[in-house]
GUBA-924485 format. One record per residue (C-alpha): x, z, y; residue number from 1. Coordinates in pm, 1 decimal. Example, Ala and Ser with C-alpha at 12.3 -4.5 7.8 and 13.67 -1.06 7.14 Angstrom:
<px: 1230.0 pz: 780.0 py: -450.0 pos: 1>
<px: 1367.0 pz: 714.0 py: -106.0 pos: 2>
// end
This chain:
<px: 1049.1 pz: -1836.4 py: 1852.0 pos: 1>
<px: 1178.0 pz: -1621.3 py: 1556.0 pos: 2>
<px: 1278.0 pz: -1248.6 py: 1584.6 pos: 3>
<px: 1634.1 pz: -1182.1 py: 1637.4 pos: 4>
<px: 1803.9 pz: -823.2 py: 1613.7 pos: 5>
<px: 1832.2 pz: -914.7 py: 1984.2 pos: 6>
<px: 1464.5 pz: -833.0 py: 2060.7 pos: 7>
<px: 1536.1 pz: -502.0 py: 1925.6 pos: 8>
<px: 1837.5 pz: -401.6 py: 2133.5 pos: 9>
<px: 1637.1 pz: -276.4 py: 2441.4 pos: 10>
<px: 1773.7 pz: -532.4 py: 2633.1 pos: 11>
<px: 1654.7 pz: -880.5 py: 2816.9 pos: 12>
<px: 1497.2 pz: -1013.3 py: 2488.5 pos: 13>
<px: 1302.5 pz: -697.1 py: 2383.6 pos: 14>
<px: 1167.9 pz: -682.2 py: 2772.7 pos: 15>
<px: 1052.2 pz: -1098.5 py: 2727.9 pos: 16>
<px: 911.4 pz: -977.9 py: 2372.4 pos: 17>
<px: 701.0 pz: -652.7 py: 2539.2 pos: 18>
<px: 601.6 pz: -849.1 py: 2856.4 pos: 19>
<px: 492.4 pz: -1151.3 py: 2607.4 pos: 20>
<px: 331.2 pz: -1024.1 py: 2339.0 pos: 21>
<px: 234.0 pz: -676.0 py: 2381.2 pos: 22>
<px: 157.9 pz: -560.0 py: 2706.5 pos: 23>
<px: -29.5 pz: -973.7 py: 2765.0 pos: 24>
<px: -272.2 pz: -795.4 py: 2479.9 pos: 25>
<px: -300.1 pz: -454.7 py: 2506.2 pos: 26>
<px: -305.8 pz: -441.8 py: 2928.1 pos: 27>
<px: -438.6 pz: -137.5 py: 3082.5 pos: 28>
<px: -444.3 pz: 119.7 py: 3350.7 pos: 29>
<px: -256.8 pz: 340.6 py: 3111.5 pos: 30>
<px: -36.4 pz: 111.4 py: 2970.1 pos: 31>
<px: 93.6 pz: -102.3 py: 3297.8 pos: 32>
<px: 243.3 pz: 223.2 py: 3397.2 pos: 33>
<px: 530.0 pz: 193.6 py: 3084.7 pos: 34>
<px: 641.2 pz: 523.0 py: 3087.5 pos: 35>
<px: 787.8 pz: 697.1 py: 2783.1 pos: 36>
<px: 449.6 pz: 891.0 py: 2709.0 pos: 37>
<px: 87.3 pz: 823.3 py: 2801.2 pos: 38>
<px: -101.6 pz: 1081.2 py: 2995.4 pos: 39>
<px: -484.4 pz: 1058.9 py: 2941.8 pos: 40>
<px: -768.9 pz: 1242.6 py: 3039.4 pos: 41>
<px: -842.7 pz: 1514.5 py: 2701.6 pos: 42>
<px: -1107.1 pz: 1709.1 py: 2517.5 pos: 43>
<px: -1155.9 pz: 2053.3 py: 2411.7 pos: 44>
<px: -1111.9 pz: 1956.1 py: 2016.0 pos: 45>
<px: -893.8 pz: 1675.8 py: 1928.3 pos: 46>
<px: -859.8 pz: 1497.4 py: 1628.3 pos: 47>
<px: -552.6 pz: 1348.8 py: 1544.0 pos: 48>
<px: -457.5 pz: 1111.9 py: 1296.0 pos: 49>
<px: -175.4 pz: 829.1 py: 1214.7 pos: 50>
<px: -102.5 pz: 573.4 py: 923.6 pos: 51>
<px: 131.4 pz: 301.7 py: 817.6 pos: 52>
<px: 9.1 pz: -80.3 py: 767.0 pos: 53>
<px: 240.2 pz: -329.7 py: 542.3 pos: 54>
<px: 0.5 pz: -506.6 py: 405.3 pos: 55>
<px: 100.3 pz: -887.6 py: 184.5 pos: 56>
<px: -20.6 pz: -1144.7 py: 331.0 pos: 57>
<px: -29.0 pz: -1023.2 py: 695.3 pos: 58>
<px: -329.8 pz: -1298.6 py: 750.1 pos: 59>
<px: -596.0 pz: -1303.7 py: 485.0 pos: 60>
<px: -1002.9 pz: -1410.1 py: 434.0 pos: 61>
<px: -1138.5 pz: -1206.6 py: 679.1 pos: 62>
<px: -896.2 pz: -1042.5 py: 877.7 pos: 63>
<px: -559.6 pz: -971.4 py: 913.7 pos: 64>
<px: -240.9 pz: -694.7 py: 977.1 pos: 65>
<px: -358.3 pz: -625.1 py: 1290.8 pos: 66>
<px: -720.6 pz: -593.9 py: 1290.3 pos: 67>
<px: -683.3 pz: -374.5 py: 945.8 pos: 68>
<px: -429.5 pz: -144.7 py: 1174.1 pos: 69>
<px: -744.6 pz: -59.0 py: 1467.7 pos: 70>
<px: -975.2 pz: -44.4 py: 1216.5 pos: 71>
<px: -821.5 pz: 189.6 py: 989.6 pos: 72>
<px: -659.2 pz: 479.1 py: 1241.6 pos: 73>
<px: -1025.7 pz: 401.4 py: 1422.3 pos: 74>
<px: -1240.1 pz: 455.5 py: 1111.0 pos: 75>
<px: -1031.4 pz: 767.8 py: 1006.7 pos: 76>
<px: -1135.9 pz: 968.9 py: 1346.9 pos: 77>
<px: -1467.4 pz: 869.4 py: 1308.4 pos: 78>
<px: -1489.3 pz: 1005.4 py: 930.1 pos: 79>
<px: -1350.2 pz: 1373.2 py: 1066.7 pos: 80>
<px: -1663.7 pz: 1331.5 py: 1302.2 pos: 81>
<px: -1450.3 pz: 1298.5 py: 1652.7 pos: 82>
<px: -1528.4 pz: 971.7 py: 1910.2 pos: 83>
<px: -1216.2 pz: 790.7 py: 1879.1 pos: 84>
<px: -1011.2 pz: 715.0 py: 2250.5 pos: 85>
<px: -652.3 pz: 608.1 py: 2239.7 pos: 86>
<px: -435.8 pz: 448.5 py: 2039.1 pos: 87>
<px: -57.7 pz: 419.9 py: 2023.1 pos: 88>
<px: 141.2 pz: 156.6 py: 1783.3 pos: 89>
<px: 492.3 pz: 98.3 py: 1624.4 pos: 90>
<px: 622.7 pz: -242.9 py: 1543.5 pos: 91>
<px: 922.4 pz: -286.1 py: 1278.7 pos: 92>
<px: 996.4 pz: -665.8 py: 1304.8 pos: 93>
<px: 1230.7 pz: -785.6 py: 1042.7 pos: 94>
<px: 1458.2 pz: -1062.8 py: 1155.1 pos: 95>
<px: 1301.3 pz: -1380.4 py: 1141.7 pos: 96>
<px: 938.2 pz: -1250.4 py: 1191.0 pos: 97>
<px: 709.1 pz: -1535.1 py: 1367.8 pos: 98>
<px: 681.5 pz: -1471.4 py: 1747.2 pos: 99>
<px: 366.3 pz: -1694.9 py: 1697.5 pos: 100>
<px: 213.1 pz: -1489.7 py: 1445.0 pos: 101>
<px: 333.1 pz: -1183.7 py: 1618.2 pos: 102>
<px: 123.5 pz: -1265.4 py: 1909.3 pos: 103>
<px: -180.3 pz: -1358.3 py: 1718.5 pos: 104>
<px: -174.8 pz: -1007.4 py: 1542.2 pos: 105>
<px: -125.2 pz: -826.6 py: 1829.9 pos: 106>
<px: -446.1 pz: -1048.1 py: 2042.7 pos: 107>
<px: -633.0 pz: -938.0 py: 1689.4 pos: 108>
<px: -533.2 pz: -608.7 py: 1772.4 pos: 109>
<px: -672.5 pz: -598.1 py: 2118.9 pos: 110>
<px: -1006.3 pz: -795.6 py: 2051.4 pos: 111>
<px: -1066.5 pz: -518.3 py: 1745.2 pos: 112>
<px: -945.2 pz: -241.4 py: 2011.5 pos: 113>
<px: -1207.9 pz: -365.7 py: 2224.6 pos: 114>
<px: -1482.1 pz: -357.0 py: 1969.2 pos: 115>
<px: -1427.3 pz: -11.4 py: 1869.3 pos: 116>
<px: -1415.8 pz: 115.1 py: 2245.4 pos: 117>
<px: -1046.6 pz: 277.5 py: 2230.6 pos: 118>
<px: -705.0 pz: 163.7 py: 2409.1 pos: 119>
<px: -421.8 pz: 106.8 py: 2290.8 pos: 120>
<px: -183.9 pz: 310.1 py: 2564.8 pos: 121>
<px: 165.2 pz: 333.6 py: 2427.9 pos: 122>
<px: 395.3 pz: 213.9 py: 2122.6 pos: 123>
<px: 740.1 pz: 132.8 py: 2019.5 pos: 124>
<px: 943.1 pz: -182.4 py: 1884.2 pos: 125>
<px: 1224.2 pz: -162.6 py: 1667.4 pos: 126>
<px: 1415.0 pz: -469.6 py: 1469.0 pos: 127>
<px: 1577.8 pz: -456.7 py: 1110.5 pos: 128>
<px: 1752.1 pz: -695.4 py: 915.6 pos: 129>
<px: 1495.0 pz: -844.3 py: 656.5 pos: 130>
<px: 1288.8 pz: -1125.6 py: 561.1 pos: 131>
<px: 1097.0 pz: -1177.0 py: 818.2 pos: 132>
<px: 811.0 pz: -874.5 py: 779.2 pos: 133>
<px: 585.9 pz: -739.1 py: 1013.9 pos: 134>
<px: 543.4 pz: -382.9 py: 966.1 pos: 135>
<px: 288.6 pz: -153.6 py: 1150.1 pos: 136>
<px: 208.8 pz: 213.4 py: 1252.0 pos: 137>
<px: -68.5 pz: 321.4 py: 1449.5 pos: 138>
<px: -149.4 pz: 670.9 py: 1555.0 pos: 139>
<px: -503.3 pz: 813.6 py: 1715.2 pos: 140>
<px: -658.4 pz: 1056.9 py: 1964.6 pos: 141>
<px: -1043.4 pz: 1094.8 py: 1938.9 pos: 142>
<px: -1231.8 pz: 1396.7 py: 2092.2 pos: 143>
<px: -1463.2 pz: 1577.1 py: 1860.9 pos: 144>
<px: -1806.9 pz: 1711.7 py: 2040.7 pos: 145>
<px: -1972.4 pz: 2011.0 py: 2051.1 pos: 146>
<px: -2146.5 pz: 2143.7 py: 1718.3 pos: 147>
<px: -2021.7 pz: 1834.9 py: 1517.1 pos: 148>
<px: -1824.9 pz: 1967.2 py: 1226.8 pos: 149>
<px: -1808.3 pz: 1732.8 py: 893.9 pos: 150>
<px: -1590.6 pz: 1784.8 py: 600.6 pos: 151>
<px: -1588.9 pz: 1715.6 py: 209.7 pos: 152>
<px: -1578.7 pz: 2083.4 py: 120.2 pos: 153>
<px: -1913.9 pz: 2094.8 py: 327.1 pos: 154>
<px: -2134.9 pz: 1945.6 py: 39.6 pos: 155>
<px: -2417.8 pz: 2126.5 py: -66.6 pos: 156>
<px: -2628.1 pz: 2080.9 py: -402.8 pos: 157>
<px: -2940.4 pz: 1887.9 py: -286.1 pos: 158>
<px: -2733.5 pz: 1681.9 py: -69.2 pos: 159>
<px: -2727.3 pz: 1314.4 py: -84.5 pos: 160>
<px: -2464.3 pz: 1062.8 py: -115.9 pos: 161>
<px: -2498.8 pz: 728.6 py: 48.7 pos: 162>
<px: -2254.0 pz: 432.7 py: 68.3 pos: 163>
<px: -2307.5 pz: 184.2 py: 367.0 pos: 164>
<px: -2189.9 pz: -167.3 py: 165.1 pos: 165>
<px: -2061.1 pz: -421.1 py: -72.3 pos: 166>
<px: -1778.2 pz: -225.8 py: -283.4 pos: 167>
<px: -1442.0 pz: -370.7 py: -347.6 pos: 168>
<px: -1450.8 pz: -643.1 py: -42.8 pos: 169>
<px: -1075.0 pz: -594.3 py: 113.5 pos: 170>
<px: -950.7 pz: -533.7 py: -224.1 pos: 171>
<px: -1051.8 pz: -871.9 py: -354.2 pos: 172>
<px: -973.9 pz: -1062.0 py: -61.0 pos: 173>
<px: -672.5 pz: -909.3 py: -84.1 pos: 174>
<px: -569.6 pz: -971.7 py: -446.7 pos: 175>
<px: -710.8 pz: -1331.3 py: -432.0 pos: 176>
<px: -497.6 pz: -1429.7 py: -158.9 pos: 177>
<px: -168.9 pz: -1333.1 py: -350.2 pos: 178>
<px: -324.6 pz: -1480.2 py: -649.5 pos: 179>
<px: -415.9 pz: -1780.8 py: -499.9 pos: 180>
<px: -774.8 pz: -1800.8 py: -607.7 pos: 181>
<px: -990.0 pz: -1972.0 py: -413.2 pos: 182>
<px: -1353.0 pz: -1787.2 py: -379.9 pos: 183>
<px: -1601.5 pz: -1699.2 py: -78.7 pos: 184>
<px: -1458.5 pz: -1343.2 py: -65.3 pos: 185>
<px: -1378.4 pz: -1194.9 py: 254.7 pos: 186>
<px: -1183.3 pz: -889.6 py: 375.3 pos: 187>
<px: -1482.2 pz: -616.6 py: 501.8 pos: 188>
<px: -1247.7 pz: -528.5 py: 768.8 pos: 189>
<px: -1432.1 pz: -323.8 py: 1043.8 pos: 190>
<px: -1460.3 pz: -45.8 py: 1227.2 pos: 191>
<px: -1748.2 pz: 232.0 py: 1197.1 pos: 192>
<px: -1815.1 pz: 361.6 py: 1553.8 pos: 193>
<px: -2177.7 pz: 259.0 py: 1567.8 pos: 194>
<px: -2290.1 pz: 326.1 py: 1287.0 pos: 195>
<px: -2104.6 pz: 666.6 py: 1289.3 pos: 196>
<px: -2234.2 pz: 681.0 py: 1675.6 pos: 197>
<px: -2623.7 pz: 578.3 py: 1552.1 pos: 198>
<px: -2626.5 pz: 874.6 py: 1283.0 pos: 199>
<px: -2549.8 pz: 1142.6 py: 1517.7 pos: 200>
<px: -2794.1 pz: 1020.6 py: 1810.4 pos: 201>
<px: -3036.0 pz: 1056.6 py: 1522.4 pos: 202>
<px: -2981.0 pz: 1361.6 py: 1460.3 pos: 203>
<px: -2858.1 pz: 1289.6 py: 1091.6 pos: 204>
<px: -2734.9 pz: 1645.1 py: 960.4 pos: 205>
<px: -2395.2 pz: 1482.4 py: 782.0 pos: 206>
<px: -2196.7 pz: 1720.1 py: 550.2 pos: 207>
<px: -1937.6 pz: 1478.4 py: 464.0 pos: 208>
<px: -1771.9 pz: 1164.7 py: 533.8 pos: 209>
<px: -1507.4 pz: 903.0 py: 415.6 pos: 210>
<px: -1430.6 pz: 541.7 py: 479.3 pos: 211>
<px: -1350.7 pz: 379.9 py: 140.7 pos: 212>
<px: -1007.1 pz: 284.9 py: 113.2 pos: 213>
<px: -723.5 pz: 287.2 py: -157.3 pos: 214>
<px: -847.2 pz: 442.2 py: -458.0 pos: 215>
<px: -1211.6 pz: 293.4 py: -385.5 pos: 216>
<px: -1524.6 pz: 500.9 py: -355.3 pos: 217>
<px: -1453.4 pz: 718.4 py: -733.5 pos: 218>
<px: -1122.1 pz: 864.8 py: -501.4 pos: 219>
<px: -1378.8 pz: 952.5 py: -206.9 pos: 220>
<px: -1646.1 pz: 1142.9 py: -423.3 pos: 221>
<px: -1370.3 pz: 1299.1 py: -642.6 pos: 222>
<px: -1215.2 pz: 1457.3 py: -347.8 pos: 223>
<px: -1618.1 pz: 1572.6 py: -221.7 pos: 224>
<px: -1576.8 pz: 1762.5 py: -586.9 pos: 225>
<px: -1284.2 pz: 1878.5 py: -594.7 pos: 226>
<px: -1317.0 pz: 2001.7 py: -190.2 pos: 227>
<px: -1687.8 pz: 2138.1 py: -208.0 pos: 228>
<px: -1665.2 pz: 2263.7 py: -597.6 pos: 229>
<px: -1953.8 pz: 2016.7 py: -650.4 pos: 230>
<px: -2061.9 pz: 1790.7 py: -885.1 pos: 231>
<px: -2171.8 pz: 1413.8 py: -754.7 pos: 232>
<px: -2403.1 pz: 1236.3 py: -1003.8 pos: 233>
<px: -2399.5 pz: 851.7 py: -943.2 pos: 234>
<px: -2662.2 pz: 596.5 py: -1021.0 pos: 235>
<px: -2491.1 pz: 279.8 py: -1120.9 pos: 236>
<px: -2765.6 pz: 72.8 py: -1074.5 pos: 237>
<px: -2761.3 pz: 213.4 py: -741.0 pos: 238>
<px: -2405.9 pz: 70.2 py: -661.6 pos: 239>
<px: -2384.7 pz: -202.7 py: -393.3 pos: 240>
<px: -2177.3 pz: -490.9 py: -511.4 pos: 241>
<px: -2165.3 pz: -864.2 py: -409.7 pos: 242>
<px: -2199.1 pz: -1134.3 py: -655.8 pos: 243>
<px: -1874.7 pz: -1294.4 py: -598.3 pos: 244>
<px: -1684.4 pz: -937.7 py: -630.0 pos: 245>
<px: -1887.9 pz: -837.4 py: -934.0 pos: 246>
<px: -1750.3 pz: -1214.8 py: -1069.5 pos: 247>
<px: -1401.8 pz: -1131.1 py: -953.6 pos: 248>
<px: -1390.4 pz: -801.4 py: -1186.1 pos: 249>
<px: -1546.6 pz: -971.1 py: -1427.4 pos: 250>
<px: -1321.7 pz: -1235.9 py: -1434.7 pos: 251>
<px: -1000.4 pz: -977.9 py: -1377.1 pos: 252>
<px: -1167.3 pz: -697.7 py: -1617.8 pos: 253>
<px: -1176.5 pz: -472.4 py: -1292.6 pos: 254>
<px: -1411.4 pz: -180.6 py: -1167.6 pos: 255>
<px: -1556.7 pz: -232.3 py: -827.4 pos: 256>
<px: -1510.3 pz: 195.7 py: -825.2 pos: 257>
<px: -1174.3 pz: 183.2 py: -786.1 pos: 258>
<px: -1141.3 pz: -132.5 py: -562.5 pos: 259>
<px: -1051.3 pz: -52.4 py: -192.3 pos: 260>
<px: -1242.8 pz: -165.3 py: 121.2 pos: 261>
<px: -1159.6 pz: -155.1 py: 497.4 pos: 262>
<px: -1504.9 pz: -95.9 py: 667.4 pos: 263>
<px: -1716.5 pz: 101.0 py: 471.2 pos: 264>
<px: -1778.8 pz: 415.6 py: 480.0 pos: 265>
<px: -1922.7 pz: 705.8 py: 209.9 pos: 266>
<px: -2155.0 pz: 991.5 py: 350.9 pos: 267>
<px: -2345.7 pz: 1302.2 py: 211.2 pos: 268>
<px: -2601.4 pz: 1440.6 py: 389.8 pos: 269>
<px: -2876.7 pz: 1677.6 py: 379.7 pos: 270>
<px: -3141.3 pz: 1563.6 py: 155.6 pos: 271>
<px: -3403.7 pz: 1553.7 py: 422.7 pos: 272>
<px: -3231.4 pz: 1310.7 py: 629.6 pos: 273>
<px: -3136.2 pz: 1049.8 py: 395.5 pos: 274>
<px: -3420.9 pz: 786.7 py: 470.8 pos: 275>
<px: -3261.9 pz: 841.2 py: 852.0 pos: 276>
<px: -2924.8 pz: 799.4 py: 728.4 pos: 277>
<px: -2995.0 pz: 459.7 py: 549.1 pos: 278>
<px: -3147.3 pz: 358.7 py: 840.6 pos: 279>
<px: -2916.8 pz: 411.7 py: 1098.1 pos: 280>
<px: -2632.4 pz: 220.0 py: 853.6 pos: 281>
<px: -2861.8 pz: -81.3 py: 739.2 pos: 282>
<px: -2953.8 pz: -148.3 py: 1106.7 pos: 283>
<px: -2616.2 pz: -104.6 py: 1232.8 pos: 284>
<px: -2345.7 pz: -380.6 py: 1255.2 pos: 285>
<px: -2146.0 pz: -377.6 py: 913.2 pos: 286>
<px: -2439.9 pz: -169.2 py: 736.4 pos: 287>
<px: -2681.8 pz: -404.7 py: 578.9 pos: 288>
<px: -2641.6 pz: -344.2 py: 242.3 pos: 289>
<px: -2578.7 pz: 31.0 py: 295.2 pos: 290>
<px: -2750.0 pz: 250.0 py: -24.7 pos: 291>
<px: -2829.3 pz: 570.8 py: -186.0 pos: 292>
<px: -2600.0 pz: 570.1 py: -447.1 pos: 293>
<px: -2636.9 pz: 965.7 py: -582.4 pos: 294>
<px: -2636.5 pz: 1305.8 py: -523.4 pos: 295>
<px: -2476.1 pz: 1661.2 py: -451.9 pos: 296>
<px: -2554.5 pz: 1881.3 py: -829.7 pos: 297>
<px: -2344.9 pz: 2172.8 py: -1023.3 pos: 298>
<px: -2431.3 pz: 1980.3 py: -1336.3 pos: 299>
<px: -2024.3 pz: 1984.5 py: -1388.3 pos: 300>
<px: -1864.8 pz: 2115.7 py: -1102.9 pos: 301>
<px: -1553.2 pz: 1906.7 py: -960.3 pos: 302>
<px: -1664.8 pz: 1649.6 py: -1137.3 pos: 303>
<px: -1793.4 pz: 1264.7 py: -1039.4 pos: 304>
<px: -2081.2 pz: 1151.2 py: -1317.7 pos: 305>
<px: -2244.9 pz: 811.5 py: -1376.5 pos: 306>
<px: -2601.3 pz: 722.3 py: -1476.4 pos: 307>
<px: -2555.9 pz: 457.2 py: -1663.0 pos: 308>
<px: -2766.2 pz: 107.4 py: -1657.2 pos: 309>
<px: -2860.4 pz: 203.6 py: -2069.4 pos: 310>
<px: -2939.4 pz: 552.4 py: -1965.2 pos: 311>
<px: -2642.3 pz: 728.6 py: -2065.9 pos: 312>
<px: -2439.2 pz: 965.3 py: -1895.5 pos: 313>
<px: -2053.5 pz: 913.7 py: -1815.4 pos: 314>
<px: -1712.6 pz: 1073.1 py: -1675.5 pos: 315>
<px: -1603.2 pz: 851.1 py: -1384.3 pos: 316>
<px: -1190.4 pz: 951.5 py: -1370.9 pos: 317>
<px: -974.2 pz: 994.0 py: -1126.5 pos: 318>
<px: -778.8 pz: 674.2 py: -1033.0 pos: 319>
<px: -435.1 pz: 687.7 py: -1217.8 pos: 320>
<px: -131.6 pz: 494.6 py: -1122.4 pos: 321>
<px: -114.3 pz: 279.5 py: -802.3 pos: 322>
<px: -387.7 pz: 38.9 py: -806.3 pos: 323>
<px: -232.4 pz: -328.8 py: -709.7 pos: 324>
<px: -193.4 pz: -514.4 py: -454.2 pos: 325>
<px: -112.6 pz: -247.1 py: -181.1 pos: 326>
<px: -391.4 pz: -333.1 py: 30.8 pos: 327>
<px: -302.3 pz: -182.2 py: 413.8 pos: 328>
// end
């Protein structure tokens, strides 16, 4: 079946469409009730977030549209320290979308859902003329405990900075798939919650945190800078990247820096718990390769430095321009 304007009219067809595809997936106490809001049990502190997905191809090595959409609003609670809960999305179909493909992405969406521990307990459909597109937005609710506070203006000098993977995954999935290159690189499409969850029950005393995304992990430490008034000094023989990836860039003349990814995740934390930190992310599921990659100094404040392989000493910039393809 192909997407009509019909299914968006809020008649019969967007009813079969809802019934079909959506609520089959994302059934729950909550949801079964379709009302025009969700009510759900709350928290003192909330954290709130929301994003939009339109990622090209919508199915790629690794993962796909709908997976990326859980794992994304998921990993962005976690990084503000809160234990994510509920989840609401927005479809815009474009006439002509796949029904078939539409229901895969939204099972993917449930089966991630799952795996991160939140529900997805309201959303929205809406049809446009087009091409045939699938375009997503997700929003989130996550509860923040007691005493947890984490943000980048919280880095201290002393601090450590650790990274808890392969760099540049997603992006060169991505960018393969449009290319049509064949390789063995897959989307690192995942979400965080345990090894976000394993950090705290260890008592891990994190300053900062960021899941590395557009912009790749030189955006993440140049906003700890900028935010903190910091300097971070990286060790690039420290820096976690897959053969195949490091072959890709070679190959493309790219930086595995600036390359995004979709389940990792950059930390700093106090000095004295970074052998607990690594820890927690190499035994955790998506962490194996975590790694201390640097450190928290006012060498050059607002600044991100590299140690160099040779020994020298470099500027890492600020990423300028929009780095292609869009990758969420």
């Amino acid at each position: 079946m192909k997407i009509t304007m019909a299914h968006g009219s809020g008649g019969r067809e967007t009813g079969q469409l809802i019934r079909e595809i959506f609520e089959a997936n994302f059934h729950n106490s909550v949801l079964e009730k379709m009302e025009d809001s969700a009510v759900v049990e709350g928290s003192g502190r909330l954290a709130l977030t929301t994003d939009n997905f339109v990622v090209d191809p919508l199915f790629f090595p690794g993962g796909d549209i709908g997976r990326l959409c859980v794992c994304g609003t998921v990993n962005d609670l976690l990084m503000s320290g809160a234990v994510p809960r509920y989840l609401t999305c927005g479809f815009i179909l474009e006439e002509g979308a796949d029904s078939g493909e539409l229901a895969k992405i939204a099972a993917s969406m449930a089966e991630t859902a799952k795996e991160a521990g939140v529900m997805i307990v309201a959303g929205d459909t809406k049809v446009v003329q087009g091409r045939g597109g699938v375009f997503i937005n997700t929003a989130g609710v996550g509860f923040v405990p007691e005493g947890i506070s984490v943000s980048a203006s919280a880095c201290r000098e002393g601090d450590v900075v650790l990274v808890s993977g392969f760099l540049g995954e997603h992006h060169a999935a991505i960018l393969s798939s449009r290319m049509g290159i064949e390789n063995e690189i897959r989307s690192d499409c995942a979400p965080l919650n345990e090894m976000v969850a394993a950090m705290r029950q260890a008592g891990v005393r994190v300053h900062a945190m960021r899941d590395v995304t557009r912009g790749g992990l030189a955006t993440v430490l140049h906003e700890f800078a900028v935010s903190s008034g910091c300097c971070v000094e990286l060790e690039q023989n420290a820096l976690p990247v897959s053969g195949p990836v490091k072959g890709f860039c070679g190959l493309l003349g790219l930086d595995p820096l600036y390359m995004g990814n979709e389940g990792k995740m950059a930390a700093v934390v106090d000095a004295r718990d970074a052998g607990p930190a690594l820890a927690c992310m190499q035994k955790s599921c998506y962490g194996e390769h975590a790694a201390v990659i640097g450190r928290i100094s006012h060498k050059e404040d607002g600044k991100v430095l590299l140690h160099t392989s040779l020994g020298g000493l470099r500027v890492v910039p600020e990423l300028i321009g929009e780095g292609l393809p869009r990758i969420c």
